[in-house]
N, C-alpha and C positions, 0 to 999 in steps of 0.2 A: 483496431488498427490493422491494417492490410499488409505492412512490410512487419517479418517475424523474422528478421537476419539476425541471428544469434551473433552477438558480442562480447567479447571476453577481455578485461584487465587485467592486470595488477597491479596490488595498490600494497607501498609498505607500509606498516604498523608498527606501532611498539611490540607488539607482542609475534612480530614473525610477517612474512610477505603473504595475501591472501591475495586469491585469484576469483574474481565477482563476474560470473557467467548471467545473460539475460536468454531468454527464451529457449528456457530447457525444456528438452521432452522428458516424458516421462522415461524412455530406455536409458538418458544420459541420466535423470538423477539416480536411478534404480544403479549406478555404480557405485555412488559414494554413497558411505557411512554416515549416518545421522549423531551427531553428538549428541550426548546421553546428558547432558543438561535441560533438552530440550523434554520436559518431561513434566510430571505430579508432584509440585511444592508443597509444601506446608498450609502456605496461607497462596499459592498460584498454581495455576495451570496454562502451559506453553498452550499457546495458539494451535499447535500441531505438536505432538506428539511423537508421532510416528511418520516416517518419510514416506509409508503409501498412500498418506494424504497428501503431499505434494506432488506424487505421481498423478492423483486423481484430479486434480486444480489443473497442473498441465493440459491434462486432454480436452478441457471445454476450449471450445472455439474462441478464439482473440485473448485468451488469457496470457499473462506474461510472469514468470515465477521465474525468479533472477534468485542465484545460489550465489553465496562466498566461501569459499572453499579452503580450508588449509594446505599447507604444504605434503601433510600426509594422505590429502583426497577425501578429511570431513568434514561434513558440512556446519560450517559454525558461523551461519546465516541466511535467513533468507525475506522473499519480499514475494507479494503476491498482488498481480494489479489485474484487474476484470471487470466487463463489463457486468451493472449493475441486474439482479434476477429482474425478470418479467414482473408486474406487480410492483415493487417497490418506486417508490416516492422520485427515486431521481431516475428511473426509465423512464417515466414520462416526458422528456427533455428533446425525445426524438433518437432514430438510430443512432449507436456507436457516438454520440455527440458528450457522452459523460462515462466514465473508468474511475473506477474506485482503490485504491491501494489499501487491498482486504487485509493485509501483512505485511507486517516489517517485524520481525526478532532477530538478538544476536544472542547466541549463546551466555550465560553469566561466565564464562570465563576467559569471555571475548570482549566483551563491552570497556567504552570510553577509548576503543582504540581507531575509532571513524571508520569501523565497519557498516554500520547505519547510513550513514552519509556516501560511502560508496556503491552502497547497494539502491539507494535513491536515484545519481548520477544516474548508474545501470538502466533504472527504472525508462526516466524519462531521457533519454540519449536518443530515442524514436523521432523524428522529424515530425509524426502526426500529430505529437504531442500538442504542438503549436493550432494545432485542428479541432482541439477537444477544450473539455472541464474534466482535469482530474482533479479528487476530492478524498479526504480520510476523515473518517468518523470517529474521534476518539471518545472512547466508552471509560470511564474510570474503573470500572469493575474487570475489565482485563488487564491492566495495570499490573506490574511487576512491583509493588511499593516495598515489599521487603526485601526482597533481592537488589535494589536498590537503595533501599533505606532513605527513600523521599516521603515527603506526603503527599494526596493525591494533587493541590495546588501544585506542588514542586513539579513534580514529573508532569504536570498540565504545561509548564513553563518550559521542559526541557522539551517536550516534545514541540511545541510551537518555534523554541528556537532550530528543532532541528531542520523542519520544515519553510523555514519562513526565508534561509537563503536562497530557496530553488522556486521561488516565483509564489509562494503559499500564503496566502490572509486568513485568517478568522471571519467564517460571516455567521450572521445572527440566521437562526432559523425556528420555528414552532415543531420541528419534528418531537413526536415522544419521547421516541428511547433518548434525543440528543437533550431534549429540555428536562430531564428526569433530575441532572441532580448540575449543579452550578459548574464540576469539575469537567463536565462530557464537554465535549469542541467537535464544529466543524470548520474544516479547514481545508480553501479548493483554491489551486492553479488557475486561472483563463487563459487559455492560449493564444496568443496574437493574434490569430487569424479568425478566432470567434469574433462572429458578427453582433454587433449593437443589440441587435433584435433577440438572437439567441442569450445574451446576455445578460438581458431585462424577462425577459423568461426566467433563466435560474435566478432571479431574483424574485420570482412572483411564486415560483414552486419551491422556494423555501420556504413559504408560509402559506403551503397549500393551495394554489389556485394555479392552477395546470395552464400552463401555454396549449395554445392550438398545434394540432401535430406537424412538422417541417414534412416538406414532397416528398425525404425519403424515410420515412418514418419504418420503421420493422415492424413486420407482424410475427408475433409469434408464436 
């Protein structure tokens, strides 16, 4: 997406007011404090660990890493949305025509307070939105299931309900790592303005048979 106007919230919570910034650079997250939740579990490990991997996500081109912020200035959330690597399954779709939301975590001592849900908003608040197929691959084996105390079914369901207000379906596809185990889901937005034809493509490159490339296709 071409427009990178950083946006800023606040959103109240049970647990205190948090402030959900979209399109941070890497100098603005490199202020705030990374909550130490975010870290090596028992039975899990955070997406990110350490906040100079969110410095490092920032800097690729069109990426969008949306923070929630406490009121002390830590970060106890974040979201990460980018265009698909060269090579994989859903670049094939054509330029900048498919974004992935590679992250979504909140803190465990943040959670059930609609920090998830506001950092979504954040996400998609871009008007190009409406332009694209954004999509999330959910993998059960990054699953939070103890810190949560669901089972993978459960949290399969929570995450589909989180998802499914802001425009999100389940579609069926043959990818591997998605077809590996019955709890993995995909789950993608179409924008209104995607065209019929673009549409029936990501319907055909779900189970592997490649559309022909669109006029403005990327080389990379």
């Amino acid at each position: 997406m071409t427009d990178t106007q950083q946006k800023k919230i606040g959103r109240p919570t049970a647990k205190g007011k948090v402030r959900i910034v979209s399109h941070c650079t890497p100098e603005e997250i490199r202020k705030y404090l990374f909550d130490r939740q975010f870290a090596t579990h028992a039975r899990y490990k955070s997406l990110y660990t350490k906040r100079e991997s969110l410095e490092e996500k920032a800097l690729q081109s069109g990426t969008n890493v949306t923070l929630a912020l406490s009121g002390e200035g830590r970060i106890i959330g974040f979201g990460v949305m980018a265009y698909p690597e060269p090579g994989e399954r859903w670049s094939q779709l054509g330029c900048h025509l498919m974004m992935e939301i590679k992250a979504i975590e909140v803190s465990r001592n943040w959670r059930s307070a609609g920090v998830a849900r506001g950092i979504i908003e954040q996400m998609l608040s871009d008007p190009q939105v409406e332009d694209i197929i954004v999509y999330m691959v959910g993998y059960s084996w990054t699953w939070d299931l103890e810190g949560t105390g669901k089972s993978a079914s459960e949290y399969r369901r929570m995450l589909f309900n989180l998802f499914e207000p802001y425009g999100f379906n389940e579609y069926e596809t043959n990818e591997p790592n998605i077809y590996l185990k019955p709890e993995n889901m995909l789950l993608a937005r179409i924008g209104k303005n995607v065209t019929p034809e673009r549409q029936k493509d990501f319907k055909w490159l779900r189970f592997n048979i490649y559309p022909d490339p669109p006029a403005d296709s990327c080389v990379f």
